[in-house]
C-alpha distance (Angstrom), angle and dihedral (degrees) to the residues before:
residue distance angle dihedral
X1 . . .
X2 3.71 . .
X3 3.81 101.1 .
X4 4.15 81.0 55.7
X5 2.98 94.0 74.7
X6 3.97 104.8 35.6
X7 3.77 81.8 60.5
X8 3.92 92.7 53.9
X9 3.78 85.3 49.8
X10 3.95 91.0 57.7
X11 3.59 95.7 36.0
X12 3.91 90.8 58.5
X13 3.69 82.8 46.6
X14 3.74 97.1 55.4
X15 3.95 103.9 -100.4
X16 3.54 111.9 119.3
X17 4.13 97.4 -174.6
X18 3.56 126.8 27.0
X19 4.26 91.3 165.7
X20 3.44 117.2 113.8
X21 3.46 96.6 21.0
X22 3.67 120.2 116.3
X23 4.33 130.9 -129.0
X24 4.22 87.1 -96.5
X25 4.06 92.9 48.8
X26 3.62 94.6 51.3
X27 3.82 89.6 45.0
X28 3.77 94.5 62.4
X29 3.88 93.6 40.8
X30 3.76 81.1 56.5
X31 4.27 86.9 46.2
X32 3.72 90.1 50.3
X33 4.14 99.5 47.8
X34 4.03 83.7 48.0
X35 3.76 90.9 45.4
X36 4.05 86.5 44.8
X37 3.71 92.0 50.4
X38 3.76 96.1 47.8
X39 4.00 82.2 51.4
X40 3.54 89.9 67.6
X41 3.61 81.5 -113.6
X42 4.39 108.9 130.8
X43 3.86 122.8 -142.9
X44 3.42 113.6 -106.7
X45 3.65 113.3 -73.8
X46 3.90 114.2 -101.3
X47 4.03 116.6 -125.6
X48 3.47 123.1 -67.3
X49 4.06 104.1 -98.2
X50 3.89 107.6 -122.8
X51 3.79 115.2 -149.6
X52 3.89 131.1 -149.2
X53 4.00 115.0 -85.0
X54 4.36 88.0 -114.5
X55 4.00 86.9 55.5
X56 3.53 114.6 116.4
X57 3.43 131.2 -141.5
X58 3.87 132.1 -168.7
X59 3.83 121.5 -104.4
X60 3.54 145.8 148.6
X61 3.17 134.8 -121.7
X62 3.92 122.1 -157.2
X63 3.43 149.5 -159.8
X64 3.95 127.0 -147.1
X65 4.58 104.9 -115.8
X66 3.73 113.8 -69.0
X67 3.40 103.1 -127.4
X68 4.70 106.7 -156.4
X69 4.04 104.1 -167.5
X70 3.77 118.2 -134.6
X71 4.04 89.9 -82.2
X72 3.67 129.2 110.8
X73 3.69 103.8 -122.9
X74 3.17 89.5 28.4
X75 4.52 115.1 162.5
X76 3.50 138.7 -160.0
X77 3.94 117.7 171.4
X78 4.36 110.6 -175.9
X79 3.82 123.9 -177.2
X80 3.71 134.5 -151.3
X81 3.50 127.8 -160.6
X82 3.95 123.6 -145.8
X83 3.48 129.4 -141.0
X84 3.67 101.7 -157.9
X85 4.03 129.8 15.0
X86 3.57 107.2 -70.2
X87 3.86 132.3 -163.6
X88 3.65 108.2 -154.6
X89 3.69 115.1 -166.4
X90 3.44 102.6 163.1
X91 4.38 128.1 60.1
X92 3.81 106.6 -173.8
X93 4.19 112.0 -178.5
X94 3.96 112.0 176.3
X95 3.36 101.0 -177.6
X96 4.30 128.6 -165.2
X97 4.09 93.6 -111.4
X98 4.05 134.7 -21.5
X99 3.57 115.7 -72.9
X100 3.60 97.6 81.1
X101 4.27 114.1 121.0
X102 4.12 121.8 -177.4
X103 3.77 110.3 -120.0
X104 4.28 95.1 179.1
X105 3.35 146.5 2.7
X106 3.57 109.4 -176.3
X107 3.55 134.7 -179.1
X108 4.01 108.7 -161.6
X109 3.69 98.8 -40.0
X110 4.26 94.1 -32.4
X111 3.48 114.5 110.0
X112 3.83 114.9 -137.2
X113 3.84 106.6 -165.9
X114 3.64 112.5 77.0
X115 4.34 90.7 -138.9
X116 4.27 123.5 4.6
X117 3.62 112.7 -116.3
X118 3.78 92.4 68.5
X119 4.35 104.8 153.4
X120 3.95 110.3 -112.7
X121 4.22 86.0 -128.4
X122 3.68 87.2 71.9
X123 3.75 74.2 68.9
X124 3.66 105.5 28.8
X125 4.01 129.5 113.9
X126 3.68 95.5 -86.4
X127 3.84 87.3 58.8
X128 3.45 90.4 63.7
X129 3.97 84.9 81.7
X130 4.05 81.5 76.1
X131 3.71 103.4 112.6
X132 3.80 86.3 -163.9
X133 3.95 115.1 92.9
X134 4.24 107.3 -126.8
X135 3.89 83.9 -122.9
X136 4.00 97.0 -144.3
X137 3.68 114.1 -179.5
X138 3.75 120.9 -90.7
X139 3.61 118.5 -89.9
X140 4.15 117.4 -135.6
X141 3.93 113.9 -134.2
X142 4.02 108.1 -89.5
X143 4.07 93.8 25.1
X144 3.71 121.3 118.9
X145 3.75 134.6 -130.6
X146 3.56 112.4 -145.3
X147 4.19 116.9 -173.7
X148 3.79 119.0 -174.5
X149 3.83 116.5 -159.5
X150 3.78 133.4 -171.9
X151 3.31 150.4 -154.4
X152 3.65 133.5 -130.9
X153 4.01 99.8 -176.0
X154 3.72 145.7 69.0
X155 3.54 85.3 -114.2
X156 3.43 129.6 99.1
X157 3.77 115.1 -126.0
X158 4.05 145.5 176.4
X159 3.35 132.6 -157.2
X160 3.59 134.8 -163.0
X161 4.31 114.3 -137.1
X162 3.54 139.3 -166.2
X163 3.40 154.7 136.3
X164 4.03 133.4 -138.7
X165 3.87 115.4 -159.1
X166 3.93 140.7 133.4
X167 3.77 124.1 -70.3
X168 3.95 125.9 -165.3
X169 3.56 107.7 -129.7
């Protein structure tokens, strides 16, 4: 029904009851919001809208700087713990200079690179272009995701990791 949805439109807007009132009230409620608005002052903010429980919603998830010493062969594995299940579809790795390879990616205990030695630009910001999601598995609350990187210089190196994904609230 039409007025349905006219009183949506002025609950959202802060008026809880429009009956009884006549064409001229209404008009100056109108007047007064616009007046109120050119104030500076907002209309009160409508509810908070409340999604389902299987709604996802984008986060990251980080990991503190890898930090490769000055080595060839050089490893550093770090682990982050989620809170609630997490479906990460995006790995982004920028790292301080080339010479940076991917040794794991696992999820729990499953490994998610088919071979180590993967190169961090497969992962970098110009891969971001990729309108393919990486499709990593889901991650159960309280399960860790470990990634091991390493370097292939003298030099030493840092990276910064993370991942960007859904989480069910």
């Amino acid at each position: 029904m039409a007025n349905d949805y006219v009183d949506a439109l002025l609950d959202v807007a802060g008026v809880r009851e429009v009956a009884g009132m006549d064409d001229e009230e209404v008009g100056a409620m109108v007047k007064r919001m616009a007046r109120q608005k050119m104030a500076g002052q907002a209309p009160p903010s409508p509810m908070f809208g409340v999604t389902a429980r299987e709604v996802l919603r984008r986060a990251p998830l980080g990991f503190p700087q890898f930090s490769l010493a000055a080595a060839i062969g050089a490893t550093n594995a770090q682990s982050a713990k989620v809170s609630r299940k997490f479906h990460p579809d995006r790995l982004l790795i920028i790292p301080s200079a080339a010479g940076i390879v991917i040794d794991s990616v696992k999820i729990g205990d499953e490994e998610q690179l088919l071979t180590s030695g993967v190169p961090v630009e497969l992962y970098g910001t110009l891969a971001l272009t990729d309108s393919l999601p990486d499709n990593f598995s889901p991650v159960p609350a309280g399960l860790d995701v470990t990634i091991t990187l390493r370097n292939t210089t003298a030099g030493a190196l840092t990276a910064l990791v993370g991942f960007k994904g859904g989480v069910e609230r």
